[in-house]
Structures are given as C-alpha cells and as structure tokens.
N, C-alpha and C positions, 0 to 999 in steps of 0.2 A: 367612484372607482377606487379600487384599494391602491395604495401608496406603494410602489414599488422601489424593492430598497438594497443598494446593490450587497454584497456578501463582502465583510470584512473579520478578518481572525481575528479574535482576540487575543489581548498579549497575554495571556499563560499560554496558550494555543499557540503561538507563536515562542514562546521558551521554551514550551517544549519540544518543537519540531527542532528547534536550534540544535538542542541537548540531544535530542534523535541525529540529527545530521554531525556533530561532533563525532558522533558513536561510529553513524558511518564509518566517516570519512578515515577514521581510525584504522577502522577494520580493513580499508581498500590500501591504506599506506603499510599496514602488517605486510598485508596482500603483497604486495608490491615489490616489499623488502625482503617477502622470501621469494620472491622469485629472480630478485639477483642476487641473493646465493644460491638459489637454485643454479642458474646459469653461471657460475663464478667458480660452483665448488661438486656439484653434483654430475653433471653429465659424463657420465663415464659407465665402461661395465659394470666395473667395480662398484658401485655407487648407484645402482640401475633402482632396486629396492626402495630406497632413502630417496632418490627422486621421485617417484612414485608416490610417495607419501606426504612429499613437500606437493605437489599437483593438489593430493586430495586436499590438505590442509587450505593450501592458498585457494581451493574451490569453494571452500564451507567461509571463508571470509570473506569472500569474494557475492556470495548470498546470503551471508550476514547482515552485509553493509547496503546491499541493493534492498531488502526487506525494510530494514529499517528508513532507507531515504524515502520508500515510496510512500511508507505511514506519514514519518514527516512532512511530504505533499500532499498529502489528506488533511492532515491539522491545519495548515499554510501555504494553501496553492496560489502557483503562479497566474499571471494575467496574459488572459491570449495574444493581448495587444503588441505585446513583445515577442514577436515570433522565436527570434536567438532566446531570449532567456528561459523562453516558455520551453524550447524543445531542449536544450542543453538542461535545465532544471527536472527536467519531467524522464528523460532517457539517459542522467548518468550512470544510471545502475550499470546500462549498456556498455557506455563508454569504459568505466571503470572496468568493468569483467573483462573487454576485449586487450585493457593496456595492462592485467593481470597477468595474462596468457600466450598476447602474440607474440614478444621480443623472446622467452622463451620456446617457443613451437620450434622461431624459426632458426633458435641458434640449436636446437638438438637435434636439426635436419643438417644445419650446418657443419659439425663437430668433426674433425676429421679425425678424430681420435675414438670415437665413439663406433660399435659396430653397427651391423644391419639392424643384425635383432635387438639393439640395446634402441637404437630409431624407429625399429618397427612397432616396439612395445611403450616405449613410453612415447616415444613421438605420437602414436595412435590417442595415447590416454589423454596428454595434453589437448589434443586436437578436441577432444569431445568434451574435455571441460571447460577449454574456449567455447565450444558451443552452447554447452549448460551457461557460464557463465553470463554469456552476453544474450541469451531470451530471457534468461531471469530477470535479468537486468530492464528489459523494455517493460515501460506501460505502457500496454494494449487501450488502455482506458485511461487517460492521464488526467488529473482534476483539473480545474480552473477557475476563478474567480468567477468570471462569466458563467460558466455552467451551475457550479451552487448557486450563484443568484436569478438563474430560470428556474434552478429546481425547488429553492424556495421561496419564492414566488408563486409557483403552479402549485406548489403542495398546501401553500395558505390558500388558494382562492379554491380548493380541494375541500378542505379542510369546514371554512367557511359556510361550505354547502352542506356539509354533512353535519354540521355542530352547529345547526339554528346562527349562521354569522358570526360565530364565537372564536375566537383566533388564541383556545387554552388547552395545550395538550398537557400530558404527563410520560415521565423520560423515569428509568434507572440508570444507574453508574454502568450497565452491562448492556452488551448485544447495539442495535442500530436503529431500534425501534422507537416509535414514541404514539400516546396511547390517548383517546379521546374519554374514555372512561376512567376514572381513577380508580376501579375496582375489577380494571380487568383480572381476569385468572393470570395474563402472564409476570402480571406485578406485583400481586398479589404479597404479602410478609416482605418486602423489600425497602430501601429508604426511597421514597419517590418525592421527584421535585418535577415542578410547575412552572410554566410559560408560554410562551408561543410557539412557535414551528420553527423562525429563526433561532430564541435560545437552546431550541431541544437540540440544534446542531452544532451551533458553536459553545455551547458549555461542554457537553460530553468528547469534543476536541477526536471524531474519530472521522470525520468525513460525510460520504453519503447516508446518509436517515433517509427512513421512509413512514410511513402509514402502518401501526400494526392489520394485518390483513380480519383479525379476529375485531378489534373494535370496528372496523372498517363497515366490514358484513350485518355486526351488530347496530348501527348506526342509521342503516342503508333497510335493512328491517322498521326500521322505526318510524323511519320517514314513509319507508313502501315504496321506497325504491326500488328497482333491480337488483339483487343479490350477486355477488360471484359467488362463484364455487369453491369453498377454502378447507384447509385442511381443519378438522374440528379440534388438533389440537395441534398445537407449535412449541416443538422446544423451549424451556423458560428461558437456558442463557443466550437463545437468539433475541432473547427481544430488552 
C-alpha cells in the first residue's frame, strides 16, 4: 500500500505567500484610506466627478489585494480543521471588498447636503463596485491542506499505474502541468526538473497541478489502455 502523506508548504512557498499577503493587505488598507477621504471630502455636487474616480480606484485595489490573497492560499493553504480560520482565511478578499465600500454607500445615501442626482449616480456606481468587489473577493473553490493531500495522493496512485509503479514526473518553471515523459513536445527546449508528483507541486509554489493530458494519452497507448479524447495539441505556456 502506498504511504500516504499529508501536503505540507514549503518554506519558500510559504515566504512567499507572506510577501503576497503583505502586498495584499496593502492594497486593502490604500483601499480603505481612500475611502475616508472619499467620505470625509468628496460627497458633494461639486466633487461628484472626483468621487467617481476615488470608487473606481478604491475598486481596482480592492481586486488587487483579493487576486493576490487568493494565490497566496494556493501557495499556503489553510486546514479544514479550523473552520473560523479556514473561512476568514479563504473569503477575506470578500470581507475586505465589502469594508472597502459599505461605510461609503451608506453615507452618500446619507449626505444631506448632497443632491438626488449627485446619489443617484454615484450612489448607483458605489453600489456595484461593492458588488464587484465582494464576488471578486469569494473563493468559489477555496484550497486546503486536506484537499491537496487527497489530490496528491490519487494523482500518485494515477501516476503509478500509468508509469510501470514509477512515482518520477517532470515539471517547468511555467503553466500547472507535470509530465511523465521527459521529451514531451510541451517541454520540450525548456529548463526541466524531476521528482515525484508531490515536489511537482510544492516546488513550483502555484497550487492545483495536474497530469499533462498529452503524456497521459501517450502513456495509456502503451500500456493499451483506454485512450481519452485529447486535444492533439496544448498550448506550451499551459503546461
């Protein structure tokens, strides 16, 4: 029986999710702080423009910052076990977007000083880059410790079967891919490095890997296996 072995990041993998997360959190505190000036200095006719523009800006950092945590949870994901940390860890992008945009919504709804249409228009715009914001912000698909360590697991005892028991793939610096042949066509003139199916994932520090589909088919011929049906050719920098 193959030795099952749970998924742990390695510390670059883990410096740099840090370094990714700094970057964030950055971007969500910019966020943040234009948006009480936003609310502090712009709500007004006068000013309708200029707040508009502080919306879109605090939007694009506000999807900066979520982009970047959610790679960072790819490199160094949480553990299911921990429900709070897991969901707080996995959906700040959410959280963040929403505390980007709601204190302002509701004080440009508020503003007694501000008109209809100065609320109709930016009030509207605000409103939908809280909603941009905070879907951006969810993963849909959140990683976990637990799940990389079923997925590499099933992708060795995969692996295994199709490589005469052999647990040696070969990975590029690029794409998500990792390759049973070392002369497939998608790696072909690139620097390639060698291991198993766990270091194809935690060296390359990008999350989910998979099986290239091309060595896969080739592999599965050899043996006289069943074939799937694969595209005959795959973009190089997917893999």
């Amino acid at each position: 029986m193959t030795e099952q072995k749970q998924f742990v990041a390695t510390d670059e993998a883990k410096g740099k999710a840090k370094q990714l997360r700094l970057f964030a959190m950055l971007a969500w505190v910019i966020a943040i702080a234009g948006e009480i000036y936003a609310i502090m200095n712009l709500i007004s006719d006068e000013k309708m423009t200029w707040l508009i523009v502080a919306i879109v800006v605090i939007l694009a950092l506000s999807i900066v910052g979520s982009i970047l945590w959610k790679k960072a949870n790819r490199m160094d994901p949480a553990s299911e076990k921990d429900k709070f940390r897991f969901f707080v860890q996995n959906q700040l992008g959410a959280i963040m977007g929403v505390l980007a945009f709601l204190p302002l919504v509701i004080m440009i709804f508020m503003d007694k000083n501000a008109s209809g249409k100065t609320k109709g228009i930016a009030g509207s715009i605000a409103v939908v880059a809280l909603l941009v914001a905070g879907i951006t912000g969810i993963d849909f698909n959140p990683p976990s410790i637990e799940k990389y360590t079923e997925q590499i697991n099933s992708q060795t005892e995969e692996l295994k079967v199709l490589n005469n028991g052999n647990n040696l793939v070969y990975w590029t610096n690029q794409g998500n891919k990792y390759h049973i042949f070392e002369d497939c066509q998608h790696i072909k003139n690139r620097e390639i490095h060698s291991g198993t199916v766990e270091d194809a994932w935690k060296e390359r520090k990008i999350g989910d890997s998979e099986l290239c589909k091309t060595c896969k088919a080739r592999a599965e011929k050899a043996k006289g296996l069943p074939v799937e049906q694969v595209p005959e050719a795959v973009p190089a920098e997917t893999n």
